[in-house]
N, C-alpha and C positions, 0 to 999 in steps of 0.2 A: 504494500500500500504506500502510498506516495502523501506526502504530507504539502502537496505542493498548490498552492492559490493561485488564482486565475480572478486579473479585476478586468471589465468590460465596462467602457462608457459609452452610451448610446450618443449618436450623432443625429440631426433635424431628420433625417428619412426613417432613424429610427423612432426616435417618438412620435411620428406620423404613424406611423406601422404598430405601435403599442395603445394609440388613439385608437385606431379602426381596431382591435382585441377588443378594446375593453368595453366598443361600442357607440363610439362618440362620433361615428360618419367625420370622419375630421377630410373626407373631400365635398363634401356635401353643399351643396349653395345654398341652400334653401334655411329658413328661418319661419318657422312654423309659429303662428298667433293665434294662443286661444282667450276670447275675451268677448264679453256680449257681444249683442249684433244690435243691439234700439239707437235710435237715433239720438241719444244724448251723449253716446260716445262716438259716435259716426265720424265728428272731426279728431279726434284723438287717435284715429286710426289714420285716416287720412292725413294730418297735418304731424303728427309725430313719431305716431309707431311706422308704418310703412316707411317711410325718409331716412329713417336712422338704421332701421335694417339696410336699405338698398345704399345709402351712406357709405355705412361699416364694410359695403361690397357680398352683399349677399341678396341672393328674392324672397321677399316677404308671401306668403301662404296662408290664405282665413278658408276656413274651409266653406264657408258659404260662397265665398267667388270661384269656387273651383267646381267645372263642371262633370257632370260624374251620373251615372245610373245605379250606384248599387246602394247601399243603405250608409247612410251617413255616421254610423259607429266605427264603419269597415275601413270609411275613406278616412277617416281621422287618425286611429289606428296607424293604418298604414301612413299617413303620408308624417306622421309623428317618428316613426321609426326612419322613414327617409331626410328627416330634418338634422340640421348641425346641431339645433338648440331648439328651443320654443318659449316665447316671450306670454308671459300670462297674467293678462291685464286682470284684477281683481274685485273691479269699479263695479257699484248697483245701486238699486234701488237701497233705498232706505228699509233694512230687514229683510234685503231678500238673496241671499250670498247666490254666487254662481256658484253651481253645484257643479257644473260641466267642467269649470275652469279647474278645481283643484283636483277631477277625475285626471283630466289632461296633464297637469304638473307631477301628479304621482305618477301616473304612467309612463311619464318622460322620465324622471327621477329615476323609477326603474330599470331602465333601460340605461341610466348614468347618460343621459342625455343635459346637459348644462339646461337649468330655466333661470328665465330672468322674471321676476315678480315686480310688478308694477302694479300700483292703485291708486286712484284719487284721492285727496287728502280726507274729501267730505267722505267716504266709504272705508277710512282705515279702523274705524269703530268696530263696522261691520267684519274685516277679514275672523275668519274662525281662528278658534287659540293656537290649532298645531302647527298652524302655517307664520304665525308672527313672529317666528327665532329665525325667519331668511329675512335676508337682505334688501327688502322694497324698496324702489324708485317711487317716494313718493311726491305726485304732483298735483300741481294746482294750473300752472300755464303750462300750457302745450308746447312753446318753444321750449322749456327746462324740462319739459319730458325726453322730448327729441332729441335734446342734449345729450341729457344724462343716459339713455337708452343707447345711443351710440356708442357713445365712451364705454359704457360698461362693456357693451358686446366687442368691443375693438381690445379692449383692456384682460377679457378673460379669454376669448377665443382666439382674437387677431384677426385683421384686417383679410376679410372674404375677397376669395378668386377673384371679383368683380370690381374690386374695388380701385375707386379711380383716381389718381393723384390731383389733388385741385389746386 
């Protein structure tokens, strides 16, 4: 028997290669958002979450603009598991938590898929207790969503395939 060590340092194509093991689609463009759909958040999508995904150099994904025939559990699923990340807005009505949204985060979570947690300030009452130990983007102006939504994802991911020198 040999008493002899052996150290290996992994180089950038290896922890790309230890990303995709462990499940994290680390070639992946895509930024999966799950987050109501009424139209009190309709500009927050439009004006800050979309912008700082495609920003950051990646395509933003809601599953209600994707068009599709099979059943809508199936397509979310799936297109969850094809996602880099998933951003999940946690915004509602007063007393009425999105129950879809923190399906979607644990289910990403499982998969060790990165989420990023966002909610509006007037809704952070509302988030349930197990989910207030992450890290929410909380906002009030949708420019400082935008912002901060960017930065984050550029900050813990890194600047997506797409991304464009401005």
């Amino acid at each position: 028997m040999s008493d002899t060590v052996h150290h290996f340092t992994l180089k950038p194509k290896g922890y790309a290669k230890l990303a995709d093991l462990r499940g994290t689609n680390s070639t992946s463009q895509q930024g999966f958002v799950a987050m109501w759909f009424g139209e009190p958040v309709k500009a927050a999508y439009d004006t800050a979450i979309e912008p700082a995904i495609r920003a950051a150099g990646y395509l933003p994904l809601r599953i209600d603009q994707k068009n599709h025939v099979g059943k809508v559990d199936d397509e979310i699923i799936a297109e969850i598991r094809r996602s880099r990340f998933v951003v999940c807005d946690f915004t509602c009505e007063k007393d009425r938590s999105r129950g879809n949204v923190y399906y979607e985060a644990g289910f990403a979570k499982g998969l060790n898929i990165p989420v990023f947690w966002t909610v509006r300030a007037d809704s952070l009452d509302d988030l349930q207790f197990d989910t207030r130990q992450f890290n929410h983007i909380v906002w009030s102006e949708l420019g400082d969503l935008k912002m901060q939504l960017q930065k984050r994802i550029e900050a813990v991911i890194g600047d997506g395939p797409l991304k464009q020198n401005r």
